[in-house]
N, C-alpha and C positions, 0 to 999 in steps of 0.2 A: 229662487235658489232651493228652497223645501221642496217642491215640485220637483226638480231636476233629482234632487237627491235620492226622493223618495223611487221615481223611476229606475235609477239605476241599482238599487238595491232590489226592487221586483226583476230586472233582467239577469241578477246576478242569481238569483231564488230558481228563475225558470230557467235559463241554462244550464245543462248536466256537465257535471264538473270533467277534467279533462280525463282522471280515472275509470268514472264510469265510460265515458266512451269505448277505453280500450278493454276494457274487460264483457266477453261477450254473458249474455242473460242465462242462466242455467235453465235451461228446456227441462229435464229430466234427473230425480234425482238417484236413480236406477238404472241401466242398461245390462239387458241379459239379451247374449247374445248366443244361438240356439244353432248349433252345426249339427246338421245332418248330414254327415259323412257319407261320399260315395252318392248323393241323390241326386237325379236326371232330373233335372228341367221338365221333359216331356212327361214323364213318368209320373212327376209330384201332379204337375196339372190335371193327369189322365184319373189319377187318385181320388178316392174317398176318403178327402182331407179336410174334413168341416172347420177344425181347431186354425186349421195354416189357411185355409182360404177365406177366413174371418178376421185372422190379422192383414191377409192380403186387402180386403175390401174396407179397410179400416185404416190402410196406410201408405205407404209409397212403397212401386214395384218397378225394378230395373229388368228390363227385357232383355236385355245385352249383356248383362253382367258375366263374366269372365275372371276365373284363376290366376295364376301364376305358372310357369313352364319353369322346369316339368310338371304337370299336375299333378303332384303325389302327395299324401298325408303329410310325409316330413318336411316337406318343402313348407306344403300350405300354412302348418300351423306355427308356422315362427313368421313366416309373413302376417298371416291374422292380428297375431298383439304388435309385431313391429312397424305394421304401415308400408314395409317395403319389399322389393323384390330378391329373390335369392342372389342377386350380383351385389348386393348391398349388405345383409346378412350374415351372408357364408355358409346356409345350410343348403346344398345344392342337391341333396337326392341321396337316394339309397340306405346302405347303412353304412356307410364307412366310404372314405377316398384314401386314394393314396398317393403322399405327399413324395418332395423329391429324392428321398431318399427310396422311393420304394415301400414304405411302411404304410401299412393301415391303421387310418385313424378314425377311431368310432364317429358316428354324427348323432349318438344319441341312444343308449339302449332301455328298452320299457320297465330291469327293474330301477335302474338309476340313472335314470336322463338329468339330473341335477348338478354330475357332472361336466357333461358336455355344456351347460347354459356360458360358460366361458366363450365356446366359439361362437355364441351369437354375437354379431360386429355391431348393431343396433340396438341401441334402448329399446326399452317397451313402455306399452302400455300403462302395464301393473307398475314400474317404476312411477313414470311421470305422477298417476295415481296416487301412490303411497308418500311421494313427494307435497302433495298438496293435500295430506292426511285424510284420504278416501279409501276406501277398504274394496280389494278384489277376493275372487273365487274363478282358478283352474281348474275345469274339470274335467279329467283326460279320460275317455276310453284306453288310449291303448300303453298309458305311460310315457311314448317318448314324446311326445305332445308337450310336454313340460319346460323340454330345452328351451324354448320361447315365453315359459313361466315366470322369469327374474324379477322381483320383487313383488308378484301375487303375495296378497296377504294367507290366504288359504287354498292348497293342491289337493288333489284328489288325483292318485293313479290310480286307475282300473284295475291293471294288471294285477294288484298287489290286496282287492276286494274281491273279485270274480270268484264262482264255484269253479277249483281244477278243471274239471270235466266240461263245462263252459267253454271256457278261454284255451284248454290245449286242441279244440275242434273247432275253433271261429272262422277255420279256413278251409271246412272239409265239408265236403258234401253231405258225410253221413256220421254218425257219430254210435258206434256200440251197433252198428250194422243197419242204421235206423235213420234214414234220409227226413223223416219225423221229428227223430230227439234234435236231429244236426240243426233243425230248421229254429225248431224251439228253445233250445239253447243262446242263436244265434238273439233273438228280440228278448233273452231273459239278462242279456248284458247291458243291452240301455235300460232294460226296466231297476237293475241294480243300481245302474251308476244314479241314475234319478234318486232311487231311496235315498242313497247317500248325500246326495245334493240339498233335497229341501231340507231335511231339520238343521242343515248350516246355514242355508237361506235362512229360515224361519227364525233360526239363533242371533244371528247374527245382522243380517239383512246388507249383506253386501251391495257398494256401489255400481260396480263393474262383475260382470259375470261370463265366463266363457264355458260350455257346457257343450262337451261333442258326443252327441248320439251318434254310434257307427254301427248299427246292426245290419243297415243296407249295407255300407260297405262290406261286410266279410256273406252278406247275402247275393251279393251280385258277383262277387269273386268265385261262392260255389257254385251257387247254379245258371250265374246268368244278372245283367239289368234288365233284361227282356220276358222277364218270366212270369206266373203270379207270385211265387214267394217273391221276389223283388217288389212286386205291388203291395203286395202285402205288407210286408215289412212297413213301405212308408204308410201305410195307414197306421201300423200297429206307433210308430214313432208320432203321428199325428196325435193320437190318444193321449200320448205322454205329452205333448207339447200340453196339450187341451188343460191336463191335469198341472201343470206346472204355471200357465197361466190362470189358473183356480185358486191357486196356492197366494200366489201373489195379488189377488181379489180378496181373498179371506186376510191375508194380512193388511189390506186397505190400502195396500202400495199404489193399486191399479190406475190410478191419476199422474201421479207423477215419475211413471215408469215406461222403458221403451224398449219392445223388443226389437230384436235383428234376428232376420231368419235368411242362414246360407249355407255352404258346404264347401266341403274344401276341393273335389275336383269333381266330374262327371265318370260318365262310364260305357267303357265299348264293350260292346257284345260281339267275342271272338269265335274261331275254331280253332282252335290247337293243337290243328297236326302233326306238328313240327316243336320240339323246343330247342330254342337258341343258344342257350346256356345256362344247363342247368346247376341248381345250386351247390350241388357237389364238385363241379367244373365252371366256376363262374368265368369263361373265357370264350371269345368269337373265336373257333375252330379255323375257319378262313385265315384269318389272321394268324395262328398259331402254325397253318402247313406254310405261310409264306415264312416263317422266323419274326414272326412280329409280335415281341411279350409284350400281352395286354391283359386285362385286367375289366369284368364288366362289374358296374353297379345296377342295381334291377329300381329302376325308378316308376315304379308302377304296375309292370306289365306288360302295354303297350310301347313303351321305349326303354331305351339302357342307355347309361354313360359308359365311353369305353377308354380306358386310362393305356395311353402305350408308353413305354418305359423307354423309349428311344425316340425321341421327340421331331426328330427330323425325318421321323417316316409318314406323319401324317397323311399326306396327298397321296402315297404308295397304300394306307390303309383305305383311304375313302373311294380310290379306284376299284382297291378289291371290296369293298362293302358295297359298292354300287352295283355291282355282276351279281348281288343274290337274290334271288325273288323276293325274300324276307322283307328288302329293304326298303321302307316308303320314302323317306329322307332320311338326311343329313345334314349335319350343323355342325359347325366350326368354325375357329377364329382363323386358321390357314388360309389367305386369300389366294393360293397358287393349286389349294386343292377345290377351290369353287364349289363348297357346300352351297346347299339350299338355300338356309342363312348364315349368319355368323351368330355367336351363342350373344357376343353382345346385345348385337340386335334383339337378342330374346331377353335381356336383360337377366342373363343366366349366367355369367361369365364372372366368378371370384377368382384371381391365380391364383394361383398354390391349390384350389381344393378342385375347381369345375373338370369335369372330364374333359380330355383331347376334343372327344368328338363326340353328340348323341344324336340315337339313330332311334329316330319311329319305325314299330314294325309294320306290317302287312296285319290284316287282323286275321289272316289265315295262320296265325303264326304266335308262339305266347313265350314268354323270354326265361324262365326260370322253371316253372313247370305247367303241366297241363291244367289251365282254369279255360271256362266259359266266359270270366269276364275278365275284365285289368283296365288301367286309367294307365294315364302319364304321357301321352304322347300330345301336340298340337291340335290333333283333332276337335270338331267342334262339341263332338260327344264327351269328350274327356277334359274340354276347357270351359264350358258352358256350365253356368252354377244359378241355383235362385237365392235373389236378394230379395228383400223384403225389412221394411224400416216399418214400423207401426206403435202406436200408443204415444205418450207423454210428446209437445213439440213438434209432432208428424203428421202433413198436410197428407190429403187422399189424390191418388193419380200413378197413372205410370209413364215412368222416364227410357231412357233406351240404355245409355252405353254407363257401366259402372266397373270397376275392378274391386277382390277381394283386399286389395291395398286401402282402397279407400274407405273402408268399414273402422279401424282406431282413429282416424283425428275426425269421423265423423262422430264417433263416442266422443271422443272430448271435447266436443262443441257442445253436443248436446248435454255435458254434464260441467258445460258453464267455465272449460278451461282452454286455455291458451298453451300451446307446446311448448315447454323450455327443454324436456330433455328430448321428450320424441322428435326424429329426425327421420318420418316418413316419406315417402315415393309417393305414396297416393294424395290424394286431396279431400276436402272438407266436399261433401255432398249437398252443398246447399242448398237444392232443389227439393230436398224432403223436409226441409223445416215450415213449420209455420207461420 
């Protein structure tokens, strides 16, 4: 009888109680994750990226990995902390939609995107976070990055640190006459937002970190992703990556810490012969000689939303948008006007905010004004992004197919939690754990 007893008291020792089971291990007790706005797939790998191709050899690489449509900043970065796609969300593109009334409603402006965090229809991240008393860090280039910020413990808007002279040319080729200064301005924006960043890391040592270097991005918009400054650029951003995981070596984090390195969209290299509607006239011309009030959002570049204010002329607009050269596709939930797809399908489709219809352009062709480069449309150039999972918890290998959705609850696995508030789209990556 002592025998028996004493067995069952050793079984009850060695099995893990039914708590532990559901509660997953905490891999990492750090996660910074490192956007390099605007960065090409091809272009990072073509690069002299010692910093990023040492966490690549260090950790797990998705080949495949792929954005959100449309692939534009605004879109991307409220998908990043929410896990989900813009039909889920509500931030659909642009800066503004407009609802049925006809009114334009901001989706977020750079100096007070803290406003608009209402229309995000999805928890985040930073909540779930600050819910299980874990501490984050937003850190935005371009300010409206933020809308997707809701309960970060610490923001940083760009817009509102930058040198004037900096940030009123981050979209110009030249700056003060000086295609030079334009260039070097453009890589002295991430080198600021970085300043800023580490002595709050250092201070503080946040758990979750969101940190978007965009110097490519306003570098491929002036001159090109095709260029050497666009090469450049991502070297010069690699440096900073270099020094920022220095930083977190010197504070001894470097064990139990895990980077994510991605971007929020890619980039086509256009010619812009032609613009579609520019921003003084944001309206398809086509559509205007037939009497059809529309209204365009500039989601990238490469594509537009087009809001028509008379809802039963859809199929009468996509007829006439199909006769322009401009037009690569179309998408719509009209199934009588036989788009390309339907925006559900693309998981683009909120009512009340998603445009009628969005139309990829031609790259011969640039939607708002004359640039060399733009994103936003389907294409593999402009939907094609690099992941990369490395440090703390993160086996060595690479995987094929990944989305930017799946990047939050793969943080929160790796920092040991279970989603009670986040209600993401993507899924847990569990091929990069160890």
């Amino acid at each position: 009888m002592r025998r028996r007893a004493l067995s069952l008291v050793l079984l009850v020792l060695v099995l893990p109680s039914a708590t532990a089971r559901t509660q997953p291990s905490r891999a990492a007790d750090h996660v910074i994750v490192i956007m390099l706005d605007g960065a090409r797939t091809d272009v990072l790998h073509a690069a002299d990226a010692p910093n990023i191709k040492s966490l690549e050899r260090a950790g797990t690489t998705f080949a495949q990995a792929r954005t959100v449509y449309p692939s534009q900043t605004r879109v991307a970065f409220v998908s990043l902390p929410t896990g989900a796609y813009p039909a889920s969300h509500g931030i659909v593109g642009g800066t503004d939609f407009r609802d049925a009334s006809w009114q334009s409603i901001p989706l977020g402006d750079a100096a007070t995107p803290e406003r608009q965090q209402v229309l995000c229809m999805r928890p985040t991240i930073f909540e779930e976070l600050k819910a299980a008393g874990l501490t984050s860090l937003y850190a935005a280039m371009k300010g409206y990055e933020l809308v997707g910020a809701r309960g970060a413990t610490w923001t940083i808007n760009g817009g509102k640190i930058f040198d004037p002279r900096a940030w009123e040319s981050r979209y110009e080729p030249q700056a003060s006459g000086s295609a030079r200064l334009a260039f070097w301005y453009k890589l002295q924006l991430s080198r600021r937002l970085l300043d800023e960043a580490l002595p709050l890391m250092r201070q503080h040592r946040p758990n979750f970190v969101i940190l978007n270097l965009g110097s490519a991005d306003y570098t491929a918009h002036s001159f090109g992703p095709e260029t050497p400054e666009y090469r450049l650029t991502i070297e010069f951003l690699d440096a900073l990556v270099g020094e920022l995981v220095k930083t977190i070596d010197d504070l001894g984090l470097r064990p139990r810490t895990t980077f994510v390195l991605s971007a929020d969209h890619g980039f086509s290299q256009v010619h812009p012969t032609v613009v579609i509607a520019p921003f003084a006239n944001p309206t398809v011309q086509p559509l205007v000689d037939r009497g059809i009030e529309n209204f365009v959002s500039d989601t990238g570049g490469t594509s537009m939303g087009v809001y028509l204010r008379d809802k039963s002329r859809v199929k009468e607009a996509v007829d006439i948008l199909r006769q322009q050269w401009w037009s690569e596709a179309v998408y719509c939930e009209d199934r009588e006007a036989r788009c390309d797809r339907s925006l559900s399908d693309l998981k683009a489709l909120f009512p009340g905010r998603s445009p009628d219809l969005m139309v990829d352009l031609d790259n011969d062709a640039s939607l708002s004004r004359s640039r060399p480069g733009a994103h936003g449309s389907l294409r593999s150039q402009d939907m094609e992004i690099p992941l990369i999972f490395s440090g703390a918890g993160i086996v060595r290998g690479v995987r094929s197919k990944a989305s930017l959705v799946d990047i939050a609850p793969t943080a929160l696995k790796l920092l040991g939690l279970q989603p009670t508030l986040l209600r993401p789209d993507g899924h847990v990556l569990d091929e990069v754990f160890r």
